[in-house]
N, CA, C and O atoms as a GROMACS GRO file, in nm:
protein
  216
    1UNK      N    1   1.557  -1.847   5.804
    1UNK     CA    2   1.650  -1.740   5.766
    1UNK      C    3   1.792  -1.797   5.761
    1UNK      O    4   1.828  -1.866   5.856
    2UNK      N    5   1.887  -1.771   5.647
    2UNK     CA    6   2.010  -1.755   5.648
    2UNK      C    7   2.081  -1.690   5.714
    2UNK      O    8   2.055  -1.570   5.710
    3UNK      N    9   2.174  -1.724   5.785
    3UNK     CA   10   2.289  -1.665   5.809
    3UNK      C   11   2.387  -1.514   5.715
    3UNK      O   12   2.392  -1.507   5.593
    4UNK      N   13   2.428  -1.450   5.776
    4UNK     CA   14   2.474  -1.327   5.644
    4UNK      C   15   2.628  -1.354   5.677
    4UNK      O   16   2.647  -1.348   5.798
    5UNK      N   17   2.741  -1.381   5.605
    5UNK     CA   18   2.834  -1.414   5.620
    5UNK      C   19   2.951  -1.344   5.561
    5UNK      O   20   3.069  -1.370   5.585
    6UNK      N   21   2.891  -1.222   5.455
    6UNK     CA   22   2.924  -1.120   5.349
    6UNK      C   23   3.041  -1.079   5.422
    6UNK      O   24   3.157  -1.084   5.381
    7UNK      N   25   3.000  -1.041   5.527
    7UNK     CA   26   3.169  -0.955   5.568
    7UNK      C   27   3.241  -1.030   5.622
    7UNK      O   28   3.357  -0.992   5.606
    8UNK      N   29   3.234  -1.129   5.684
    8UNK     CA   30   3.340  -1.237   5.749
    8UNK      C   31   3.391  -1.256   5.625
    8UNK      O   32   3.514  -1.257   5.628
    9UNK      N   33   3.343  -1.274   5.514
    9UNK     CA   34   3.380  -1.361   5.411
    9UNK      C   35   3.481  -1.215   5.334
    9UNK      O   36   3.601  -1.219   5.310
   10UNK      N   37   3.398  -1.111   5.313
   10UNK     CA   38   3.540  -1.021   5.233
   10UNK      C   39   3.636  -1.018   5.361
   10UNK      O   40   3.740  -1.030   5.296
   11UNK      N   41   3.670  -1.012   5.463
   11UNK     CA   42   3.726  -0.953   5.565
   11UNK      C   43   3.840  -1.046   5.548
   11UNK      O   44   3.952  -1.008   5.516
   12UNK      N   45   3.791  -1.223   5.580
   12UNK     CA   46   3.877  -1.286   5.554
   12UNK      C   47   3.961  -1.302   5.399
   12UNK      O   48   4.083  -1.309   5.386
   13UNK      N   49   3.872  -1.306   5.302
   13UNK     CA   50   3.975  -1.277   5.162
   13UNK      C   51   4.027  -1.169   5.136
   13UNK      O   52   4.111  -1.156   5.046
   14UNK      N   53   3.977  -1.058   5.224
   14UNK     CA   54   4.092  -0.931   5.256
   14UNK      C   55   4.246  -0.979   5.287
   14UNK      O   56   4.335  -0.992   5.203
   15UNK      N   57   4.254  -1.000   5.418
   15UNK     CA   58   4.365  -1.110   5.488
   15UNK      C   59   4.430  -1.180   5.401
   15UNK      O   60   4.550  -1.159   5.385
   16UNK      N   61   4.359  -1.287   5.322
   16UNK     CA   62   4.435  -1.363   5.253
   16UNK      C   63   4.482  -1.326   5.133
   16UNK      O   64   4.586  -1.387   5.107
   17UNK      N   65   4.447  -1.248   5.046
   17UNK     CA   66   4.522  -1.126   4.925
   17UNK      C   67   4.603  -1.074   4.988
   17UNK      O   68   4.720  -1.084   4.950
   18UNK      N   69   4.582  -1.022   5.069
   18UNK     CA   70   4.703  -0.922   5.202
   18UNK      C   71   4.838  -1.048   5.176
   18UNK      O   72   4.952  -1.034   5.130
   19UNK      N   73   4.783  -1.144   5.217
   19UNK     CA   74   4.922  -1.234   5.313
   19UNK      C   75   4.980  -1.277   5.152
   19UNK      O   76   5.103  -1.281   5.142
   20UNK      N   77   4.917  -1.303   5.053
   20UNK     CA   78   4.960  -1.327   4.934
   20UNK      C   79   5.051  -1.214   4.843
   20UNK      O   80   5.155  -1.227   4.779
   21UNK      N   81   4.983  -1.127   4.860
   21UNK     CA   82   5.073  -1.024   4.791
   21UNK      C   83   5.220  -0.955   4.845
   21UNK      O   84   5.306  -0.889   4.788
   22UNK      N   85   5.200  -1.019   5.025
   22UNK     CA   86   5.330  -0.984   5.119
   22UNK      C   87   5.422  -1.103   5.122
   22UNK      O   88   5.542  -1.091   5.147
   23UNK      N   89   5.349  -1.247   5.089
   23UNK     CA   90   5.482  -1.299   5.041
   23UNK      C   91   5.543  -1.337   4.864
   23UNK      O   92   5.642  -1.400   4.828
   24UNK      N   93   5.462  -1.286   4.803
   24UNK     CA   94   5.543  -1.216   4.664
   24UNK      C   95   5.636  -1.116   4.685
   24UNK      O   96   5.750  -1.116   4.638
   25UNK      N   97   5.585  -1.023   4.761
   25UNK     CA   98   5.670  -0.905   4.745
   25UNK      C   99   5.824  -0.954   4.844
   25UNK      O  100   5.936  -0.935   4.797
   26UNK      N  101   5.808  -0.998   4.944
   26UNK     CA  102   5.876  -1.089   4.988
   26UNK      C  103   5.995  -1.171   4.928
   26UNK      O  104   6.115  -1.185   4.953
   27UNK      N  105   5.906  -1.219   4.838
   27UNK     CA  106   5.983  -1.332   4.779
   27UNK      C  107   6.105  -1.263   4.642
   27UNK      O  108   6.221  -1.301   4.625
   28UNK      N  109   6.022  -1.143   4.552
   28UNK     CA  110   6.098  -1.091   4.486
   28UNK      C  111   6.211  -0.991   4.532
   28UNK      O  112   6.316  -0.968   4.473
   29UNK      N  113   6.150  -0.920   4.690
   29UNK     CA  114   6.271  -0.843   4.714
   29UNK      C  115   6.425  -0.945   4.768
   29UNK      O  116   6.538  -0.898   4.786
   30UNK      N  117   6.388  -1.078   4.781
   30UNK     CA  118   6.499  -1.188   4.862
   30UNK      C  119   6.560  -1.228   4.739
   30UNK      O  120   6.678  -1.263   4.733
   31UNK      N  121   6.469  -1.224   4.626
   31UNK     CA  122   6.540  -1.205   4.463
   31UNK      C  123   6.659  -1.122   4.427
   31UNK      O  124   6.775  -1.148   4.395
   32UNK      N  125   6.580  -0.994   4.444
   32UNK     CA  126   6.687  -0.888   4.406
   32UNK      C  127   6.812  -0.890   4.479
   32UNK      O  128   6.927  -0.903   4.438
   33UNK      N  129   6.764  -0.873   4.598
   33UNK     CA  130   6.865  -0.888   4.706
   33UNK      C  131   7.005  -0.961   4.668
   33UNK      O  132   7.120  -0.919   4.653
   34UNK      N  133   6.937  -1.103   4.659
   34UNK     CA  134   7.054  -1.201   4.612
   34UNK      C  135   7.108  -1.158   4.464
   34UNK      O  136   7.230  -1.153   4.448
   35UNK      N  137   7.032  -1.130   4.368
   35UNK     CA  138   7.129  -1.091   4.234
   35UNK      C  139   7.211  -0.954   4.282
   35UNK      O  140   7.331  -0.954   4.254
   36UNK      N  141   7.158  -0.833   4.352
   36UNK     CA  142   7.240  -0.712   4.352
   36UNK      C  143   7.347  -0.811   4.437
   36UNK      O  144   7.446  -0.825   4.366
   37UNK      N  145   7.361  -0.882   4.560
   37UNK     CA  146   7.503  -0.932   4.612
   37UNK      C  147   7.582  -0.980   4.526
   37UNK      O  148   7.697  -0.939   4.511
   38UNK      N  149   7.504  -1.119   4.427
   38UNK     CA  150   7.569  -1.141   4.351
   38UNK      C  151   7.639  -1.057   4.270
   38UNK      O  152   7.748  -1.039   4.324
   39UNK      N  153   7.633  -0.988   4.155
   39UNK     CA  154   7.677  -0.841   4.131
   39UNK      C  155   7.780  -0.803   4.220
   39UNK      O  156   7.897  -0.808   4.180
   40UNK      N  157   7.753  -0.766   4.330
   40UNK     CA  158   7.840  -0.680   4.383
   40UNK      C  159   7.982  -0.785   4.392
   40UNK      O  160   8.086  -0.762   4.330
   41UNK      N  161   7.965  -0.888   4.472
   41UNK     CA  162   8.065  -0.965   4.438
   41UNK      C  163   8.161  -1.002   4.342
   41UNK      O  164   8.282  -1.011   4.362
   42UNK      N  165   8.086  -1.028   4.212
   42UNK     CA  166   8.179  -1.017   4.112
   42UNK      C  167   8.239  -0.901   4.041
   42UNK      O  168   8.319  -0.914   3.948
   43UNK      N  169   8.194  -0.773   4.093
   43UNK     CA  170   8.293  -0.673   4.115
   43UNK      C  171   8.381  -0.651   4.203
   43UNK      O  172   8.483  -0.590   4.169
   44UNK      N  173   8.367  -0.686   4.311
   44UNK     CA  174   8.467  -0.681   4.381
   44UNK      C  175   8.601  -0.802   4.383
   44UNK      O  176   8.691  -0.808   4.467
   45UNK      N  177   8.580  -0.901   4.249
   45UNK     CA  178   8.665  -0.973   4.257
   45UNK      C  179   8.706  -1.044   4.151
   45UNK      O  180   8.743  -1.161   4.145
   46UNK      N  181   8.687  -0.902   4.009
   46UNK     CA  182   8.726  -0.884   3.893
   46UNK      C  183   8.857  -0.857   3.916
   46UNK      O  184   8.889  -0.791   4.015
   47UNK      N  185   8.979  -0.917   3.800
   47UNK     CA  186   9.114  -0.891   3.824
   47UNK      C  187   9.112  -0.772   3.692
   47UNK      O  188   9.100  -0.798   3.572
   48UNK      N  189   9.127  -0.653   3.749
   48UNK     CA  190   9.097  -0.536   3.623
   48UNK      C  191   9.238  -0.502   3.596
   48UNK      O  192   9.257  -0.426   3.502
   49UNK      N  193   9.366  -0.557   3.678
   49UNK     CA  194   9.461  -0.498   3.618
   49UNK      C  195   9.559  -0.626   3.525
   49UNK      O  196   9.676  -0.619   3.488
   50UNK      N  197   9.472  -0.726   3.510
   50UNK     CA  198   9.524  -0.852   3.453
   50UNK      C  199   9.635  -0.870   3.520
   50UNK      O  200   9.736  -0.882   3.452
   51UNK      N  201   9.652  -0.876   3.687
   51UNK     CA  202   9.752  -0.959   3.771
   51UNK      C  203   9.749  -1.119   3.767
   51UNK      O  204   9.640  -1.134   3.712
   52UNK      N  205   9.770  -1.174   3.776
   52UNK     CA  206   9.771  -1.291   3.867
   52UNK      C  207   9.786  -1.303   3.983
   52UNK      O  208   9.892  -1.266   4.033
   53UNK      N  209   9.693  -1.353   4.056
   53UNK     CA  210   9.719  -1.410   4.184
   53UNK      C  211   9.821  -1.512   4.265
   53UNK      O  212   9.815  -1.632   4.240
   54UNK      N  213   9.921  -1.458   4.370
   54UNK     CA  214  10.048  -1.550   4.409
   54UNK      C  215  10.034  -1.565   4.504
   54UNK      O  216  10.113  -1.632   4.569
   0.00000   0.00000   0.00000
């Protein structure tokens, strides 16, 4: 007789889709993150009244 290994085996590629799809999501929210700062930054340090800086 074989061994039955069926559920160890989805259980663990459960886990590992899990850990894959949490560091995509991961990875794109550290994306956004950095472009919305970026963004925000270069609004906050647009010269809108055409001064120069002294």
């Amino acid at each position: 007789m074989v061994e039955d290994y069926t559920n160890a085996f989805l259980f663990s590629a459960g886990v590992l889709v899990f850990m894959m799809l949490f560091a995509i999501w991961a990875f794109w929210g550290l994306a956004i993150a950095g472009l919305v700062s970026w963004g925000a930054d270069r609004l906050i340090t647009v010269d809108i009244g055409g001064r120069s800086r002294e």
